[in-house]
N, C-alpha and C positions, 0 to 999 in steps of 0.2 A: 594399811597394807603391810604385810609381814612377807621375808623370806625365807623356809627353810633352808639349812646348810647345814652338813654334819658339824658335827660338834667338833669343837677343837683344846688342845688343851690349855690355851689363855682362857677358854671360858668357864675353867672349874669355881673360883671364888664367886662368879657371877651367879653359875648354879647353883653353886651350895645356898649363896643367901636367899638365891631366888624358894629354894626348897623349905628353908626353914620358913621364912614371912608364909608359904601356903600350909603347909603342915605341923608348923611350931617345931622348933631346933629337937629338944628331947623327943617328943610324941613319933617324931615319923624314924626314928635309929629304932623305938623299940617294935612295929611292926612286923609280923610275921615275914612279908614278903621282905624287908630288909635283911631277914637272915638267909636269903637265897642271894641276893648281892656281896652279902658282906666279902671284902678282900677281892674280888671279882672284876673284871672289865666287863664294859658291856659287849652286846654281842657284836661282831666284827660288819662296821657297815652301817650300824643300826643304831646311833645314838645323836640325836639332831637338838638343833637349835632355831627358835623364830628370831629372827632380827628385824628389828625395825628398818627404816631407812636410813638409818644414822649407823647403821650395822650393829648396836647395841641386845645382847640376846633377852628379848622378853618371852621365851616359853622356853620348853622344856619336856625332850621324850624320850627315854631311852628301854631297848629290848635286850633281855639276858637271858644266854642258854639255859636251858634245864632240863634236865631226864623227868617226862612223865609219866612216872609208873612204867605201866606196859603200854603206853603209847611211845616210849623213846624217848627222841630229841624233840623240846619244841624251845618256846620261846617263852618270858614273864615279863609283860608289858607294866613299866611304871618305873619310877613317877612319870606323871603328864601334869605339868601346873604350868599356868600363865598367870605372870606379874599382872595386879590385880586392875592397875590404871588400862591393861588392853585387854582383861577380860569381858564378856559379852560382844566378841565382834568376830568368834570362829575361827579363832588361833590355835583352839585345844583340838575343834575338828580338823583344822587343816594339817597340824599333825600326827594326828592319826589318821586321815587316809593315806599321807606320806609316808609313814611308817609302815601300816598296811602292805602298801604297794611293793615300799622296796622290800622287805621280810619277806615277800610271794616271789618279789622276782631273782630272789638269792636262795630260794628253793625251801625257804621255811615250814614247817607241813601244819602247824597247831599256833595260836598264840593264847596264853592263861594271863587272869589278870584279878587282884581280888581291887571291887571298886563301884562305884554307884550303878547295878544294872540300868536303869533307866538314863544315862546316859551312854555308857556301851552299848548297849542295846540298837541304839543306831548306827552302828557298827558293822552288824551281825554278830553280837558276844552273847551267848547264854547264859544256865546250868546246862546244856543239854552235852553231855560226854563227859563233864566232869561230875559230876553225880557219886564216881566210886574212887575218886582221886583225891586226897587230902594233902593238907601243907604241914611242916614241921613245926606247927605253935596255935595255938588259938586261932581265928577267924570265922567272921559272921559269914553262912555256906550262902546267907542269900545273895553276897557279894564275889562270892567266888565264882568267874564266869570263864569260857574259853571261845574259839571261835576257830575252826576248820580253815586251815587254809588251802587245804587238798582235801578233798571229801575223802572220808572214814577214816580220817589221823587221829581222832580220839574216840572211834567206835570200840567199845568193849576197854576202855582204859578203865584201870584200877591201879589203888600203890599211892605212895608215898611220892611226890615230888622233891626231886633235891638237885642241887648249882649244880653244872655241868663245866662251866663257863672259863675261861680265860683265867686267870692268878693274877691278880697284881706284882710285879714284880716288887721282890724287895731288894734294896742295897747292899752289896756285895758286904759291906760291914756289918751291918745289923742282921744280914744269915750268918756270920761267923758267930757272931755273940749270942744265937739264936741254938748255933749246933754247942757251943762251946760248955 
């Protein structure tokens, strides 16, 4: 039995390793969808944690703004990884319909995600809206999938998707040497 809870920022070392052991440390920086995060916060609300009973975080989900084309604002669901000793027990589902839920009830209209359609796919995630909507790098189109969270949020979408999202902030020293 797992709880989600949003994420906090003592558990970034925990994600990050948890990231790399799923996706291999280099492999997943150089992903297309990485360049819609990069420098970026997640979206506000929307970035959780599974924890065991020991409050330890073994999963991992977070959602980031994006302009869709001409559908607007939506959301770029990923990563979703579970530390692999609690994989197969519905920890990946559990946080996605958490996520799901709260992105609908914070008024989110779209969520895009490039990733195994047959397992989005129980979801409700397609191609069907993204069809004329591309990413800024490479990607296999049969994994790029989206999913209506208001009906007709990505009817007639076309465009380029690009980060929308939050800045990281930087340190007031490292902007000085940045303008300097």
């Amino acid at each position: 039995m797992v709880t989600i809870t949003p994420e906090v920022a003592a558990d970034f070392s925990v994600r990050e390793a948890l990231l790399d052991r799923a996706f291999g440390k280099a492999a997943r920086r150089r992903k297309t969808s990485e360049r819609l995060r990069e420098n970026r916060l997640p979206s506000e609300g929307l970035a959780f944690a599974a924890r065991n009973r020991r409050g330890r975080l073994v999963g991992t989900l977070r959602l980031w703004d994006i302009t869709a084309g001409s559908a607007g604002p939506a959301l770029l669901l990923g990563p979703l990884a579970v530390d692999c000793a609690y994989q197969k027990r519905g920890i990946g589902s559990q946080l996605m319909r958490h996520a799901l839920a709260q992105a609908r009830k914070l008024g989110h209209r779209a969520v895009l995600l490039v990733g195994d359609a047959p397992y989005y796919s129980r979801f409700g995630f397609t191609r069907d809206g993204v069809e004329e909507l591309s990413l800024p790098g490479p990607v296999d189109l049969d994994r790029f999938l989206g999913l209506e969270l208001e009906a007709g949020a990505l009817q007639d979408a076309q465009g380029v998707i690009v980060a929308s999202g939050r800045m990281i902030p930087v340190p007031a020293e490292e902007a000085a040497r940045q303008t300097a």
